[in-house]
Every structure is written in C-alpha cells, then in structure tokens.
C-alpha positions in Angstrom: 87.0 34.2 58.3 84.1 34.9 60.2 82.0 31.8 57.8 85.1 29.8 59.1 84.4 30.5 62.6 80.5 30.2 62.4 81.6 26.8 60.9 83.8 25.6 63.6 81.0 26.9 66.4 78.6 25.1 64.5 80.7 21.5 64.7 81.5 22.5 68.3 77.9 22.8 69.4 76.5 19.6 67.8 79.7 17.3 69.0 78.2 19.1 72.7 75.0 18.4 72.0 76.0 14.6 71.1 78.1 14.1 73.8 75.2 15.5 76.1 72.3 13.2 74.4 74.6 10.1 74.9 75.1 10.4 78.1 71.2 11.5 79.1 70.2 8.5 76.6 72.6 5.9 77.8 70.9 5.3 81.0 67.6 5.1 79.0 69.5 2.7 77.2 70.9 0.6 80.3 67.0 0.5 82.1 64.7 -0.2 79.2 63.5 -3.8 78.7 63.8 -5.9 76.2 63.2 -4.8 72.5 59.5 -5.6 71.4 60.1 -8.2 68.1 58.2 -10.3 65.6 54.6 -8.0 66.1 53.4 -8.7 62.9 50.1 -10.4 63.7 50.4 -14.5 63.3 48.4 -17.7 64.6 50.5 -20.4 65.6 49.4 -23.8 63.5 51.8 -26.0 64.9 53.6 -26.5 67.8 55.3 -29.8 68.6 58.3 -29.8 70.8 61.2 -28.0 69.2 59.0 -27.3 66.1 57.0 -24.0 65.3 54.7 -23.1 62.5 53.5 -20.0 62.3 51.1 -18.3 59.8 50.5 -14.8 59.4 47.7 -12.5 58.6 47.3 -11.4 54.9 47.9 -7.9 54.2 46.6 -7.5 50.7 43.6 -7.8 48.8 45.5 -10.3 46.1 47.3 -13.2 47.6 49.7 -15.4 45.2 48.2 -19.1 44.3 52.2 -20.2 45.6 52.3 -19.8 49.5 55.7 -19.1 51.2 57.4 -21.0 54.1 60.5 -19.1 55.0 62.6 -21.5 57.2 65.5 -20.3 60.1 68.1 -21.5 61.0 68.3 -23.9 64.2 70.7 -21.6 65.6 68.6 -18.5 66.1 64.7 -17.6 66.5 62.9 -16.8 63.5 61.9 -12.9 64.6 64.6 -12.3 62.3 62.8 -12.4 59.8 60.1 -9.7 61.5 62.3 -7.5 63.4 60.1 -4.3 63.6 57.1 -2.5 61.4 59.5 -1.3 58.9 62.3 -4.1 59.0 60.3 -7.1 58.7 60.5 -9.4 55.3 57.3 -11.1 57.1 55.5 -7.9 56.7 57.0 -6.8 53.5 55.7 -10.1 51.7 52.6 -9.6 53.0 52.3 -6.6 51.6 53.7 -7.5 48.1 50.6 -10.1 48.0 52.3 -13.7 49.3 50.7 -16.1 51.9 53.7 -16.2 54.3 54.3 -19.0 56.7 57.6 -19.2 59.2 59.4 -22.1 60.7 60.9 -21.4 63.9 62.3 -23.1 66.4 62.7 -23.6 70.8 65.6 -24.4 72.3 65.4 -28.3 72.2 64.4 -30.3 75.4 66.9 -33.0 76.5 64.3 -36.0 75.3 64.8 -34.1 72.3 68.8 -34.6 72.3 68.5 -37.7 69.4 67.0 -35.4 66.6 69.5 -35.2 63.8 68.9 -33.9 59.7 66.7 -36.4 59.1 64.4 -35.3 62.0 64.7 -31.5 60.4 64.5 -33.0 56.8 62.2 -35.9 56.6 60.0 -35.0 59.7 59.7 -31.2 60.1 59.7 -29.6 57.0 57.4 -32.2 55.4 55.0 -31.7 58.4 54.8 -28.0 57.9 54.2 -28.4 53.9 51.6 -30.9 54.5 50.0 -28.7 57.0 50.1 -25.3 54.9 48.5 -27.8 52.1 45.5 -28.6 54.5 45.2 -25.0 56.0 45.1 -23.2 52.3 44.1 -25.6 49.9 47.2 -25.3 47.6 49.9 -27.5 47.0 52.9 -25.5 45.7 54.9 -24.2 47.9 58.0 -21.9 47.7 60.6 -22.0 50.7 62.9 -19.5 51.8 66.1 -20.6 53.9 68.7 -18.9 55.6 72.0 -20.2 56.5 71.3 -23.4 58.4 67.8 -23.2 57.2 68.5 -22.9 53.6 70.8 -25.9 54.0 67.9 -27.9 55.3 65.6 -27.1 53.0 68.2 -27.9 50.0 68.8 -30.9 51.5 65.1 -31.7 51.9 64.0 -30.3 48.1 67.2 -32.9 47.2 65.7 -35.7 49.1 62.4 -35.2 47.9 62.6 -34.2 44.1 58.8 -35.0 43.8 57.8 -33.2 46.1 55.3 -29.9 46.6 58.4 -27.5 46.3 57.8 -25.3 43.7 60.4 -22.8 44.1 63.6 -22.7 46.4 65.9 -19.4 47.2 68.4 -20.0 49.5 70.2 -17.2 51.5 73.7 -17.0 52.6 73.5 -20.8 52.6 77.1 -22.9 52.8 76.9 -25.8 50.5 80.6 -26.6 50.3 82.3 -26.4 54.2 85.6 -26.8 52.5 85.5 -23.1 53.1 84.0 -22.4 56.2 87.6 -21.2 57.2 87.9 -20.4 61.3 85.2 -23.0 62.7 86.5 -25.3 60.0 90.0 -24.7 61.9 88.7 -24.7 65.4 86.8 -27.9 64.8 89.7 -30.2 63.5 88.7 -33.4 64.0 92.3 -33.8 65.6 91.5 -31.6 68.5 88.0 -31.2 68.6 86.4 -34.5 70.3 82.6 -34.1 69.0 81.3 -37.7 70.3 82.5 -36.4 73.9 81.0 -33.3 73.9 77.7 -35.0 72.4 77.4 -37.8 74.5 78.9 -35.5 78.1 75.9 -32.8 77.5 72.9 -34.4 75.2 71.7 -31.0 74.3 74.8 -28.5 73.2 74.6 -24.8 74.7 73.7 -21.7 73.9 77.0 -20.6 75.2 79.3 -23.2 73.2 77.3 -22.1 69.7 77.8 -18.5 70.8 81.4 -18.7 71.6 81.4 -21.1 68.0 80.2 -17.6 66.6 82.2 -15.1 68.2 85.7 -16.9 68.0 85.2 -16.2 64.1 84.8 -12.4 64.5 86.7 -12.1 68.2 86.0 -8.0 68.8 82.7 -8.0 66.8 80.9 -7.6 70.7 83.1 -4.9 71.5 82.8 -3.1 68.4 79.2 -3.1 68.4 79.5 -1.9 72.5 81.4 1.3 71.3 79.3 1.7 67.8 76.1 2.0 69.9 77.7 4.7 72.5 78.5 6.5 69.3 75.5 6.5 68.3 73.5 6.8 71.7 72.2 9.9 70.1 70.4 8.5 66.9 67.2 6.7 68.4 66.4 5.3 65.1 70.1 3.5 65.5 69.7 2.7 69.1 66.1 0.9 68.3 67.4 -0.9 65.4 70.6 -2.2 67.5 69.2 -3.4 70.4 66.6 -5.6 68.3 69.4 -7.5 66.9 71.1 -7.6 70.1 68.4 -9.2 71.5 68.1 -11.7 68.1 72.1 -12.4 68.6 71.5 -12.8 72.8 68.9 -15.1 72.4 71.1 -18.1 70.2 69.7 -21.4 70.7 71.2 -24.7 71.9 71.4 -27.4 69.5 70.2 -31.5 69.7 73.1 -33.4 70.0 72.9 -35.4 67.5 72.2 -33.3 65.1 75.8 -31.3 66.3 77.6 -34.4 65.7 75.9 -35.3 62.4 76.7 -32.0 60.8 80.4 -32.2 62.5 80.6 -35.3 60.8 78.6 -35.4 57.5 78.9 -31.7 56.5 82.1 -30.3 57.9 84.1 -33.2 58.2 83.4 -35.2 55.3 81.5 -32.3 53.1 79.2 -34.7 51.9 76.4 -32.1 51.0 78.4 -31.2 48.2 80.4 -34.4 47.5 76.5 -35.9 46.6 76.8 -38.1 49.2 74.8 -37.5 51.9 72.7 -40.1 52.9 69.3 -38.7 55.3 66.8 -40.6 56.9 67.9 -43.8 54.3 67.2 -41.1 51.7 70.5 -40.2 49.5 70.3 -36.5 49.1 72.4 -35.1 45.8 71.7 -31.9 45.3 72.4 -32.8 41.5 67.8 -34.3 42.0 67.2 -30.5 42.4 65.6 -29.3 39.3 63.4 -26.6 40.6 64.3 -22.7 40.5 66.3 -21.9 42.5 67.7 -18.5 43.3 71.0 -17.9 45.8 71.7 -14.8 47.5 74.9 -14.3 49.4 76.5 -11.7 51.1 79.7 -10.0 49.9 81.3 -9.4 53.0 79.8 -13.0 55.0 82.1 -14.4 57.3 79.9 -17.4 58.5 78.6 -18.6 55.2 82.1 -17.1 52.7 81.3 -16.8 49.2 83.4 -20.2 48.5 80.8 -21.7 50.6 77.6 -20.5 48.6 78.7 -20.7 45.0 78.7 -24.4 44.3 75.2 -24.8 44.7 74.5 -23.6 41.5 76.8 -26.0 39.4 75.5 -28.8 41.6 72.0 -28.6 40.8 70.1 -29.3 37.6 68.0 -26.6 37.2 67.7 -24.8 34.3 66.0 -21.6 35.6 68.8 -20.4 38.2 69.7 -17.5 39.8 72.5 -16.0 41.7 72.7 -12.8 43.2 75.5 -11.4 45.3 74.5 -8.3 47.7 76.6 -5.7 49.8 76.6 -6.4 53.2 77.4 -9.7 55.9 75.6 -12.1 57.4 72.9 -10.9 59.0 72.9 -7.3 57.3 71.1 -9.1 54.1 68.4 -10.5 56.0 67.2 -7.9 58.0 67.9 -3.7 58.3 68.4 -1.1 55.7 70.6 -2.7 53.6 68.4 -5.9 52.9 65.4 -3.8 52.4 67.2 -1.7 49.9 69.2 -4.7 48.2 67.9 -8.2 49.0 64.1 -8.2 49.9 63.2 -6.7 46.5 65.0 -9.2 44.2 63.6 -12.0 46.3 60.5 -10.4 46.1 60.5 -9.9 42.3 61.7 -13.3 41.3 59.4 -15.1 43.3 56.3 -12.9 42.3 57.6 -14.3 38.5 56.8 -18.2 39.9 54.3 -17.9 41.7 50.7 -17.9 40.1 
C-alpha cells in the first residue's frame, strides 16, 4: 500500500511540475523570435531572381567524386533540408563524405508570373548542374527531390536522358495525380476556374497554397497548437516544433503560369504519367529514365498518397531500382527523428554505392 501511494504522489508531483513548467515556458514560448534555421555554413553561387544555388562547406576529409544537388519543392524554402545541428540531411551528408549542393527558391516577383515547368526544367536545373560542373570539376551529378522537387527533377532527368544525371532518388514524389484525393476534389476543373485565378493575380499567394494544404488535413493547426502546450515542458520538443512551424509559416507563392500548367498538364490531364508531357518542346516520358533511381515514400503521406508514388517505378527503364517505404508523413521523412533514424541512412547508403 504504501509503494501504491509513493506511486500515485510520484505521478501527482510530476503532472504539478508539468503543468507549472508549461505555464512558466509558454510565455517564453509566445516572446521568443523566430527559430534560428539552415546554420550549416554555405556560399551562395547563384542567385538569379526566384532561383538559389547554394553550396556548402565540406565536412570530411574524403569527398565522393559524384556531387549532390538536393532540389525543394517550389512550395516551401529549402532550410528543410538543414533544420538544426542535429536535424539537418545538409549536414549529415556532409559528414558521410558528399559534396552537397541545394536549390532553393524566393517567392517569385510578379515579372516573374510567366515561368512555367519548362523554366524549372529546361532553365533552372540545367543552370545549376552546369554551374556545379564549373565550380568542382566533375560532371556526374546525383539529385535529390522532394515532392514538387522530385517531380521536377524526374521530369528534367526524362527530358534530358543524356544528360550529367548520374543518379536520381526521389522523395515522397507524386507521379500519378489520379490519386492526389482532396486537392484533386477541390480542384475539379468544373468548379475550380484556374485561367481566372492565373490571369486576376499573376503570382498565386502564399495564403491560397496554404489554405490548398490545410483543407487536406483541416485540424492539423489546431492539433499541433494543443500538442505543443502539451509539451511546453520538453525544450527539446518545443525547439524542434517551432523550426517547422516556422518552415510551414513561411510557404511560398507560386508563378502563375506554372499554377496553371500543373493544374492543367499534371492534375487534370495526368500527363506525367500518361508519357505525355510535352516541356519546353521537349516530350518528357519517364519511360527515357534509365538511371538509378531510388523512391522513398511515406506510409502515412497525405500530400504525396502512396498511389501517387508507386508508378514511377514501372514507368521507368532502369534496371537498378529501388523503392523504399518509411514510417511516418510528409514532412516527418525529410526532416526530425524519424527521418534521421529511417530515411537519411538508406539514402545515404545507396547513394555512397553510386557514387565514386
């Protein structure tokens, strides 16, 4: 009896001490500034409106001959990627010997309002693979894509089969938008007017491709309000939340063109998948991909579903493929303790096989 009690005293006093810490640590919380992001050291190599190539300092002795380009989705900045010392794929390739280079992205300038896939296809990537050539000296290159940028990249390494891409892994990428389920729904071409919004704005908001986001996942923001009071105790929880807070706050608008293209060409008439895409005058089948290739996607992904992901492996011709399905959603894979326990190592390892 008196282990039971200790017991209960023992709950009683930590649920106190909890309750006191959260609400001594929630106006900590409310006053601090921003979350510092994306401090691993880098030089910026290009920077051309919308476009930004950054390349970051080595952290090993040994470097891979095969550089690395990982490329973001237009949706979102890059820091993903490097989200603190401890949660950054950046710093952890670094580490495990690879010359990394990122593609990021501003928020596009209204002049900037025309740029469509073959802008992001034909024009951006190709500049930044030509550049890494002239800064290092190598021509191979692997890329690394997620979501938006993983389609872009496919669609470039499909336009471009003899080109310097030597390896491709693609994360949480949606090839078929048969199954993109809710935005699918929401953006019926019988209610949602895409040349109207396009040619009204120029440049599509923040706010719309928010909202585009949330409608898919309506309490996900109110969820993650109470999670982090729950956890207004844990520092380690409260640092880690408000970095990706600030990542998810900081959502990009979108050229309008482009917008309508992918309305059109991707989720519309699904031609990244049908073979059919046509870029820049370029066709783009995904069937002229003969490079490795490794897909990772998330098990519980509600932007890119797992219908989405898996046809990119029966579409493309390469021999040496890969694909990997990992606990966790969207952005869990990518960056916090479940990608560095599940995904950054098997990216890690399969590239370090392709890349000397």
């Amino acid at each position: 009896m008196a282990d039971f009690d200790a017991s209960i005293a023992a709950q009683v006093n930590k649920m106190m001490e909890r309750t006191i810490s959260r609400s001594i640590k929630g106006l900590d919380y409310i006053r601090a500034p921003a979350a510092a992001v994306g401090l691993t050291p880098k030089n910026t190599v290009i920077q051309r409106g919308t476009l930004r190539l950054y390349h970051y300092q080595p952290q090993s002795p040994e470097v891979y001959r095969v550089l690395v380009l990982l490329v973001m989705a237009t949706t979102n900045k890059a820091y993903i990627f490097d989200l603190a010392p401890g949660q950054s794929l950046v710093e952890f390739l670094l580490k495990k010997g690879f010359d990394v280079f990122v593609l990021d992205w501003e928020a596009p300038q209204l002049h900037e309002r025309n740029l469509d896939l073959a802008s992001y296809t034909q024009d951006f990537i190709p500049s930044c693979l030509r550049t890494i050539a002239r800064i290092t000296g190598e021509g191979d290159a692997s890329i690394i894509g997620y979501c938006m940028g993983g389609v872009l990249s496919a669609i470039y390494a499909a336009s471009n089969p003899d080109g310097p891409l030597k390896n491709l892994v693609c994360l949480t990428t949606p090839i078929d938008w048969e199954g993109m389920g809710l935005i699918r729904t929401w953006q019926d071409p019988r209610y949602f007017d895409v040349d109207r919004l396009v040619d009204s704005v120029g440049i599509v908001p923040a706010d719309f491709v928010i909202q585009s986001f949330e409608m898919q996942r309506p309490a996900q923001r109110v969820a993650g309000q109470l999670r982090i009071w729950e956890q207004m105790w844990n520092d380690e929880f409260v640092k880690s939340f408000r970095a990706f807070e600030r990542w998810s706050n900081e959502t990009l608008p979108l050229a309008g063109e482009y917008v309508r293209q992918i309305t059109k060409e991707l989720l519309w008439e699904n031609n990244l998948v049908n073979g059919t895409l046509v870029v820049g005058g370029k066709a783009a089948p995904l069937s002229n991909i003969r490079i490795p290739v490794l897909s990772i996607y998330a098990e519980h992904d509600h932007l890119a579903p797992q219908a989405t992901v898996k046809p990119l492996m029966e579409k493309i011709s390469s021999t040496d493929k890969k694909e990997v399905m990992v606990k966790g959603g969207h952005v869990s894979t990518i960056a916090g303790p479940n990608a560095v326990r599940r995904m950054w190592p098997v990216v890690e390892s399969w590239l370090a096989e392709r890349s000397v």
